[in-house]
N, C-alpha and C positions, 0 to 999 in steps of 0.2 A: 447484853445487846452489843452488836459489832459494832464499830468507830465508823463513822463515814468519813471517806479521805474528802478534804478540802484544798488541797496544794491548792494554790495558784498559777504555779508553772504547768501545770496539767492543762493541755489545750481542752477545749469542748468541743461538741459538734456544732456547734453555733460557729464557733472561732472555722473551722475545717470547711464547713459550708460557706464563709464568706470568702475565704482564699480560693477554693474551686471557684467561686462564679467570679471573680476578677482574675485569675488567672483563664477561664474562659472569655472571657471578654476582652482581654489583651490579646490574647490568640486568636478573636477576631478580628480586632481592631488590623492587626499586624498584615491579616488578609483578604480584606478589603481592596489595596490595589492591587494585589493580582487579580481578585473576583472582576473586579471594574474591569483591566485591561483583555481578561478574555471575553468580559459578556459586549465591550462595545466590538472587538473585534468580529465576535460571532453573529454581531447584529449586523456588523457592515456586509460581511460573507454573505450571508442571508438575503440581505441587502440584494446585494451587486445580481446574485445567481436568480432573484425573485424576477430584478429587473429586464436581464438577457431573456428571461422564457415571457415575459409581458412583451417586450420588446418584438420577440421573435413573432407573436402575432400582429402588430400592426404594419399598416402603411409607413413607406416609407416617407410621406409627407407626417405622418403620425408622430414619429420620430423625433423629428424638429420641433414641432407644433407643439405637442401634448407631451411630454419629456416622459413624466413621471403620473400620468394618467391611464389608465386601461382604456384597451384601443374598442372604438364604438362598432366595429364589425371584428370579430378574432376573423383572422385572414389566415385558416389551416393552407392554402394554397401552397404560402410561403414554403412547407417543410415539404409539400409537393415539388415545389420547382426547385429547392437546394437538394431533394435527394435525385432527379432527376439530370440535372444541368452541373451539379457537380459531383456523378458517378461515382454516388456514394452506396450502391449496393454492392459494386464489387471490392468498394475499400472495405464496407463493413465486412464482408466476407475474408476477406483478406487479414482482418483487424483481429476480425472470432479465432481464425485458423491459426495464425502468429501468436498471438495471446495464450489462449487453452493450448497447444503443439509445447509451448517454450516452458509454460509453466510445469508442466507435465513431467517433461526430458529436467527440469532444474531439480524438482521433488525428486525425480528417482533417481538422480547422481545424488545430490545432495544428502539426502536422509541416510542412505548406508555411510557416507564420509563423516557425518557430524555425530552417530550411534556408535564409532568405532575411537572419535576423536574425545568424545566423554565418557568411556564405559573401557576402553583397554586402556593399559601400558605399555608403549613399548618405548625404543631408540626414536629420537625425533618429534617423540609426539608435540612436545612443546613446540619445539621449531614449525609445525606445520599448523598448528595454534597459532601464532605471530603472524607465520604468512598472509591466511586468510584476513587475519585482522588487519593485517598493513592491506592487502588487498583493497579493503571496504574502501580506503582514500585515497585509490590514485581514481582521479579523471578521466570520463571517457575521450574529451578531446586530447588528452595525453599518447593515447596509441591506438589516433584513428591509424595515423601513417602506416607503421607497422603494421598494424591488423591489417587495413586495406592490400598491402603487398602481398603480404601471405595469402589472404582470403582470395585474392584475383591470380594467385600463382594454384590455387590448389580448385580453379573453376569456379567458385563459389559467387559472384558480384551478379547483383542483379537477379537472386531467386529467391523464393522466402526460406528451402531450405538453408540456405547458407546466413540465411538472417538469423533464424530459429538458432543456430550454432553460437554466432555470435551473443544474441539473451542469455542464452543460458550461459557462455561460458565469463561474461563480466556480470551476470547475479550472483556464482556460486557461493563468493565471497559472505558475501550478507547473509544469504539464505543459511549456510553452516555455520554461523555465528549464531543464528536466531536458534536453529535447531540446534545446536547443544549444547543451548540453555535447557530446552527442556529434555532432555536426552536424559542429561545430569539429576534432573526431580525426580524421576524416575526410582522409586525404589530400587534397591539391589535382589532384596530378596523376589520380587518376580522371576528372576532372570536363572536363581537358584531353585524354585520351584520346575522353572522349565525343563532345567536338567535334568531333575531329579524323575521327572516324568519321561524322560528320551530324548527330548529334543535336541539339536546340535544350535551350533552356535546361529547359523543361517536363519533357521527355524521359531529359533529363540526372539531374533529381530524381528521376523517378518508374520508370525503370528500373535507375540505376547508384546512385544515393545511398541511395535509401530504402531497398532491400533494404541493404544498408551497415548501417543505422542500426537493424535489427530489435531488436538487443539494449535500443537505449536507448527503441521501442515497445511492446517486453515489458513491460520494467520501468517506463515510466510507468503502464500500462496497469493491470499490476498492481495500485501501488501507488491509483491511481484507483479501481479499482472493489472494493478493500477498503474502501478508504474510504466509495463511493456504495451497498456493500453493509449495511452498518453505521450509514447515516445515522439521522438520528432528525426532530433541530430543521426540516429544511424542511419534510421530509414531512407535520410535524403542524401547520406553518401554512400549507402550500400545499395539502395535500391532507384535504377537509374530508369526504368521501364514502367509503365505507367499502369500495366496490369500488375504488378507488385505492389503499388501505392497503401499505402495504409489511411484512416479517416484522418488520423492527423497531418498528414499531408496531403491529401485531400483539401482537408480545412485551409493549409497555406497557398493553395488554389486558387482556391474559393476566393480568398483573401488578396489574389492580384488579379483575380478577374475583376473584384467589386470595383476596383481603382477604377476603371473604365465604365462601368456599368452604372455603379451608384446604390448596388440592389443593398443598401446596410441588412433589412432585414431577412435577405436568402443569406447573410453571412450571419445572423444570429441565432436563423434556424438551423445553419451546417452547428453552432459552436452547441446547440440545444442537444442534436443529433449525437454528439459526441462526448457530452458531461453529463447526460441523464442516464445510461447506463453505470456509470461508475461510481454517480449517487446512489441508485438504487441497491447497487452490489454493496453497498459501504451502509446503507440504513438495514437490509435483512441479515447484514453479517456482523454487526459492528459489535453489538455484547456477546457471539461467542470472539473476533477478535480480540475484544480487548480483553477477555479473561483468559485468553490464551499467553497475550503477553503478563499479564500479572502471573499468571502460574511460571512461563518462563523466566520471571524475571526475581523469585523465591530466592535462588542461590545465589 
């Protein structure tokens, strides 16, 4: 009959199974305050954003009165008379056409620049790597002056084409940063397959890679045109004509008419006006965004 070992130094699975559940339990304990600080955070968000679309239907006597009550008639009028009184059809149009136009023109400079910046070798490449990246932190208030020189020497102040030029050409930065990350996950042997079938290098990009890479054009895209959605600072030093206006300026309108008027709730219906689209964009997009950046963010 065989020996049965007895060491004592020989751990058991009794000993292995207590160490797992206290070293789980430490590794919870440890993140508890971050849980804490994002969940009250996300509850004040919630909060705040619940309160402005509550808000935006009542009286403005309602306001005062009943703070944190639902208002006893919903007054849809309100988003009647903020889209009317503060000529917000033709921002929104203005806002759509800026937005989609810019994001567009940034994807298709962008994508060939960031495919050739992780997938060749050549002289420079590094160097023009750094750039971009130094790019992503200079400020936009750093070279309104400049920019604005140039832009009013080459006709451009006061249209949305010349706006549209301006998005794209201080996003590039970010946006070829984002994309080649995922450029890089990219297998290689795709790209050798392509060859091997005809394709030239052109071809190779624009039929086998790029479809490849759609999660990380989603998600630049997004995050782009939340942003070009939401601007403020250009719009009110490039665009000086009031048919150019965009809703967020619009909204700082809004915002110095109420001074005199008092209307709070046509100012919470403009701000309803102009945050409920880029909620919705961010709730039907948000799980393929964020697995777009998980994928880009592999290497």
């Amino acid at each position: 009959m065989a020996a049965i070992s007895t060491n004592p130094n020989l751990p058991d699975q009794a000993s292995f199974s207590t160490r797992a559940r206290k070293a789980r339990i430490k590794k919870l304990l440890t993140q508890i305050p971050a849980y804490l600080i994002l969940s009250l955070w996300s509850f004040f968000t919630i909060f705040v954003i619940g309160w402005v679309i509550i808000s935006s239907f009542k009286t403005n006597a309602e306001i005062f009165r009943t703070v944190f009550d639902l208002p006893k008639v919903w007054q849809f009028s309100n988003y009647i008379n903020a889209w009317s009184q503060g000529n917000f059809a033709l921002y929104l149009r203005n806002s759509v056409f800026l937005t989609s136009a810019s994001v567009a023109g940034l994807l298709l400079i962008s994508a060939p620049a960031a495919y050739v910046l992780s997938r060749f070798k050549f002289i420079g490449r590094n160097f023009l790597t750094i750039t971009f990246i130094a790019g992503m932190g200079i400020p936009y208030s750093l070279v309104l002056i400049p920019l604005y020189v140039i832009m009013s020497r080459l006709g451009l102040i006061n249209n949305l084409p010349g706006l549209i030029l301006i998005y794209i050409s201080l996003s590039i930065p970010f946006t070829v940063y984002i994309l080649t990350g995922f450029f890089v996950t990219l297998p290689k042997e795709l790209e050798d397959a392509a060859v091997i079938d005809g394709c030239n290098e052109f071809q190779t990009f624009w039929h086998v890679m790029l479809p490849l890479a759609s999660p990380g054009l989603l998600t630049a895209g997004i995050f782009n045109a939340i942003g070009m959605w939401n601007e403020y600072q250009l719009v009110l030093v490039f665009m000086g004509n009031e048919e150019g206006r965009t809703l967020a300026l619009g909204l700082y309108s809004l915002q110095n008419a109420m001074q005199y008027t008092g209307d709070w709730v046509g100012l919470f219906a403009g701000v309803c006006i102009i945050m409920v689209p880029t909620i919705v964009l961010y709730v039907i997009l948000s799980e393929k965004m964020i697995a777009g950046i998980t994928m880009g963010a592999v290497k």
